[in-house]
Wavefront OBJ file of the C-alpha trace (Angstrom):
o trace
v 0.000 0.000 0.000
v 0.972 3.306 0.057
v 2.789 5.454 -3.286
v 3.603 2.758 -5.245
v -0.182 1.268 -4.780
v -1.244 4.921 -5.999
v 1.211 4.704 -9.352
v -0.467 1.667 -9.599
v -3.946 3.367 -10.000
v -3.237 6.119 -11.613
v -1.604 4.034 -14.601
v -4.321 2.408 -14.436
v -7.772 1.889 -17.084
v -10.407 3.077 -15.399
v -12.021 6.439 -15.173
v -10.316 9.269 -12.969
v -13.567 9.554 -10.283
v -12.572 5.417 -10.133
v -9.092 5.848 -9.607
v -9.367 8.194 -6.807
v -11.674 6.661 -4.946
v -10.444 3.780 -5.038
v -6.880 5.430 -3.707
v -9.295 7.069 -0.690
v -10.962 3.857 0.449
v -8.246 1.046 -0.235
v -4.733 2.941 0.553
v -6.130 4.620 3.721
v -7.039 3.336 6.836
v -9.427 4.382 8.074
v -11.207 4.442 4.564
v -11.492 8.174 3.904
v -15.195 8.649 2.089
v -16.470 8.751 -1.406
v -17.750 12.315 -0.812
v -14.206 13.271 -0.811
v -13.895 12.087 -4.932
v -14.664 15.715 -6.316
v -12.917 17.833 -3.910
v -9.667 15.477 -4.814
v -10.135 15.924 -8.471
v -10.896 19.795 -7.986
v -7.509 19.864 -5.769
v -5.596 17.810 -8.292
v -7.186 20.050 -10.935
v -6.004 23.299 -9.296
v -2.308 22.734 -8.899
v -1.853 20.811 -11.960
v -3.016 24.355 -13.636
v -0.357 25.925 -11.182
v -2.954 27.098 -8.854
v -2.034 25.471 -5.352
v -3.513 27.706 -2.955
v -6.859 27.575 -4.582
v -9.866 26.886 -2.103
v -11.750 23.889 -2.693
v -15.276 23.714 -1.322
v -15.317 20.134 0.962
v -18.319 18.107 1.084
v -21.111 18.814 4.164
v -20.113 18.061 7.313
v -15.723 18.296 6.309
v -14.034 21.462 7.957
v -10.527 22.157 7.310
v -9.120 24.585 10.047
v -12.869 25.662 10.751
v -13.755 26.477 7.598
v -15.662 24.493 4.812
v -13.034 25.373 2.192
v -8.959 23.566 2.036
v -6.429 24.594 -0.248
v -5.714 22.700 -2.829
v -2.110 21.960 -1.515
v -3.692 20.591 2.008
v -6.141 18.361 0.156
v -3.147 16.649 -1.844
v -0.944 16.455 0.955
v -3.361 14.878 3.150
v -4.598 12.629 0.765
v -1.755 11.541 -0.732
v -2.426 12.910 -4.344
v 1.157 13.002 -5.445
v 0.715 10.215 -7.745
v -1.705 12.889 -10.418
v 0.221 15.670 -9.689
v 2.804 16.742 -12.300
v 4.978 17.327 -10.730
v 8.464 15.630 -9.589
v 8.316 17.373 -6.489
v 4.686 18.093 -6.004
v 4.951 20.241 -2.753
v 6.757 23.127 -3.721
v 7.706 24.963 -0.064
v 7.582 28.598 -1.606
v 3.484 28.028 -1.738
v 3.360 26.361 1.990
v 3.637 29.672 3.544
v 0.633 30.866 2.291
v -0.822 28.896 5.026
v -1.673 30.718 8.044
v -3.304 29.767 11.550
l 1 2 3 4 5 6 7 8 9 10 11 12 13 14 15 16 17 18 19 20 21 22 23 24 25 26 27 28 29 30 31 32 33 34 35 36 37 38 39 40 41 42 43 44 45 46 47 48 49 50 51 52 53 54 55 56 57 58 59 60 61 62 63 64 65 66 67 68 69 70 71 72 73 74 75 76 77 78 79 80 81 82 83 84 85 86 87 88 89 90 91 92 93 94 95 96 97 98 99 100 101
């Protein structure tokens, strides 16, 4: 499991929607959920148009930080998008200190 898992389905056949969630539910414990498909995409979207700190509206009931609305940077790193980012080094630290809080 893990980044090579995620190579794994993103080489993959199947459509993009399939592909990450099956990367949320089966190379995450706990399984993160389904409703979490779109904001990925959106997030993957966003930074592969070099647009990292782009908010991404999270499903009902998600909060990031308080609010209903994550960077695209935060969603990738904490969901382990790496693998459709491209990018070799998908984090770029000049963007991370955007953050604040």
């Amino acid at each position: 499991m893990g980044y090579n898992t995620a190579i794994g389905i993103a080489e993959s056949d199947v459509t993009f929607e399939q592909q990450i969630a099956w990367h949320l539910q089966g190379n995450h414990y706990p399984p993160i959920p389904t409703t979490m498909v779109q904001p990925c995409i959106n997030a993957i979207d966003a930074y592969n148009e070099d647009n990292p700190s782009l908010e991404i509206e999270l499903p009902e009931g998600v909060i990031y930080k308080g609010k209903t609305t994550a960077p695209a940077w935060a969603i990738i790193e904490q969901h382990h998008l790496d693998a459709w980012c491209y990018s070799e080094d998908y984090i770029d630290d000049s963007w991370l200190d955007e953050e604040t809080d």
